[in-house]
C-alpha positions in Angstrom: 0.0 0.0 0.0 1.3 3.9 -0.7 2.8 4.9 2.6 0.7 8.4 1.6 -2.3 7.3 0.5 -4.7 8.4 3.4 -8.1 8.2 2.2 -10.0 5.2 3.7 -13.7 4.8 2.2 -16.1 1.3 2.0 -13.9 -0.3 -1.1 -10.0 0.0 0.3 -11.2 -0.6 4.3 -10.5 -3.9 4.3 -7.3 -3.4 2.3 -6.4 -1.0 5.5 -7.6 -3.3 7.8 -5.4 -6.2 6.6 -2.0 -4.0 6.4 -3.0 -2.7 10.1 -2.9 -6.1 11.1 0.3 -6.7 9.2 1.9 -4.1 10.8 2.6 -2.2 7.6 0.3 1.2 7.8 1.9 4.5 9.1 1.1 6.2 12.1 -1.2 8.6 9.6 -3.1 6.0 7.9 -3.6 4.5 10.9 -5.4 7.3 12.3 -7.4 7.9 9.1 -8.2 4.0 9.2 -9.8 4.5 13.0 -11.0 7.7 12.2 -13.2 5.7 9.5 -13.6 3.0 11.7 -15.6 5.5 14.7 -17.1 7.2 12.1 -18.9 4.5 10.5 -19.4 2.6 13.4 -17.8 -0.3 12.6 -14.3 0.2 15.6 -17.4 -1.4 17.6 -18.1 -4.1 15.9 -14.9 -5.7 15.6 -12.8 -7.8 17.6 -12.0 -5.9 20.9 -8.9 -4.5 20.0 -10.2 -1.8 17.8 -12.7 -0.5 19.7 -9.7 -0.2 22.6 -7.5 1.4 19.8 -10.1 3.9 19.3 -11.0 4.7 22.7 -7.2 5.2 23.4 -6.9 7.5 20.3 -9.9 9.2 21.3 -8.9 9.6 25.1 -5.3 10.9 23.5 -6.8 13.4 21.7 -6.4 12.6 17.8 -10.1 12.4 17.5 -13.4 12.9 18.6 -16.3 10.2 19.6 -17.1 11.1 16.2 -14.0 10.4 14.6 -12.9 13.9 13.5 -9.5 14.0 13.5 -7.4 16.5 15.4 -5.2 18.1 12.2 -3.3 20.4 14.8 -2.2 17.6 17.1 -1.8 15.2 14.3 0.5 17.9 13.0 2.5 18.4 16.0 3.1 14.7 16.8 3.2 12.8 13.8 6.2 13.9 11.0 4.4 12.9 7.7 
């Protein structure tokens, strides 16, 4: 997967899913992957680890309950 691609929608998630699990995404598109994940509902649904993940992203500040991401800390912690 392109280490910049960032977008996660319905057709790639899966794709995301299975490089997250690999250990292969960046810290950025590993935020935009749980960032999709709130937002649709689905870090919930899944096996217990993501819905952790989320909360801890969440409780850390990158996003919202919503899954809005937090550009200015993103920026300030994560070198892209």
């Amino acid at each position: 997967m392109n280490k910049t691609k960032t977008e996660v929608n319905d057709e790639n998630r899966v794709d995301y899913i299975m490089e997250y699990e690999l250990g292969y995404l960046s810290d950025i598109q590993t935020l935009h992957l749980f960032s999709n994940l709130v937002k649709t509902g689905m870090a919930w649904g899944l096996q217990g680890h993501y819905g952790r993940q989320a909360n801890a992203l969440i409780e850390a500040g990158y996003m919202d309950t919503k899954g809005v991401l937090n550009q200015e800390l993103i920026e300030e912690k994560i070198i892209i």
